[in-house]
C-alpha positions in Angstrom: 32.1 80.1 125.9 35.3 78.2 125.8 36.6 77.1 122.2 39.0 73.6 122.3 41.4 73.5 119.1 42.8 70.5 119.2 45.5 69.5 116.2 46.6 66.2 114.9 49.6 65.8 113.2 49.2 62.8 110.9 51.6 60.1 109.4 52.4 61.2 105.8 49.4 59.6 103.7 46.9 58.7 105.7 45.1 62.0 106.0 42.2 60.8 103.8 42.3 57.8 105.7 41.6 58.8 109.3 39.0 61.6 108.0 36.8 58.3 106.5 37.2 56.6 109.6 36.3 59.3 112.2 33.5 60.5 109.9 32.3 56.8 110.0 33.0 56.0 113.6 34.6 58.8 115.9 32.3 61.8 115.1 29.3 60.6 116.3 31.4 59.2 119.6 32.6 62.2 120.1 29.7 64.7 118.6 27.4 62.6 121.2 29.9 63.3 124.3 31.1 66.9 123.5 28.3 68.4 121.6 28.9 71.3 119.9 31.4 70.8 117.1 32.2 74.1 115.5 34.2 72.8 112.6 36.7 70.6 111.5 39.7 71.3 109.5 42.9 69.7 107.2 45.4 71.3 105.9 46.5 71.8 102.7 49.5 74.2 102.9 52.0 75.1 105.3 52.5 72.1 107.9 50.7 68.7 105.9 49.4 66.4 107.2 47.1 68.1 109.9 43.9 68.0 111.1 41.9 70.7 113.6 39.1 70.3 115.8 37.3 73.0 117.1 34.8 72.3 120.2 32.6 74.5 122.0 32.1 74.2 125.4 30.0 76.6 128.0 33.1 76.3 130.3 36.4 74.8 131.5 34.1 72.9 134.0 31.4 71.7 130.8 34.6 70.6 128.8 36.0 68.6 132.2 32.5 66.7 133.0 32.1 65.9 128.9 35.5 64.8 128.1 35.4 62.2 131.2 32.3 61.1 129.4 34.1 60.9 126.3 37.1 58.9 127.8 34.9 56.4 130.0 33.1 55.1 126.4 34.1 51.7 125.1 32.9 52.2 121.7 35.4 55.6 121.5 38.3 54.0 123.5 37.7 51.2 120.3 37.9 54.2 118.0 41.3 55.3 119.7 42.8 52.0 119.4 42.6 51.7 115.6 42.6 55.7 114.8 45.6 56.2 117.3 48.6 54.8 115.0 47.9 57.1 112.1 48.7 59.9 115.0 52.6 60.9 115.3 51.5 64.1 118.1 48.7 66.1 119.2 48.5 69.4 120.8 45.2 71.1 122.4 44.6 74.8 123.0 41.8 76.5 125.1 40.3 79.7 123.2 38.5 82.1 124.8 36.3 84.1 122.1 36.5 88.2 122.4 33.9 90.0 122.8 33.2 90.9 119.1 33.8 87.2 117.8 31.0 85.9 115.6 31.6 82.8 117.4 30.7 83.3 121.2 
């Protein structure tokens, strides 16, 4: 199993605001495409204004073939277009489980 983290830095204040849209829109997009959602996180301390995804995927190739399926979709590139100025950076991380994870 590969695990995807993928962090969202927001604009100050509209935390609450993206999390209503992409539970209204963008989840199912993306749940449909990548499958396997393993959680999804906001933070409350520490750095603000965050959200975390974390995708599972069988493998690097699985998360390749899905996430072109992902970015050939109108309906999420629609998603993207009004979701995308609440965004001031992103970063992604590939996690490999070890062996004694609960999660693998």
């Amino acid at each position: 199993m590969l695990v995807e983290q993928r962090t969202y830095w927001l604009k100050p204040g509209s935390v609450s605001t993206f999390l209503s849209l992409y539970e209204a829109e963008g989840l199912a997009i993306q749940a449909g495409a990548l499958g396997r959602l393993l959680g999804y996180y906001f933070s409350e301390t520490g750095d603000l204004n965050r959200v975390i995804q974390l995708w599972g995927f069988d493998s690097f190739e699985d998360r390749t073939r899905r996430k072109a399926i992902l970015s050939g979709n109108p309906q999420w590139k629609s998603f993207v277009g009004r979701a995308g100025s609440m965004i001031e950076r992103q970063s992604t991380e590939l996690l490999t489980p070890a062996p004694f994870s609960p999660v693998s």
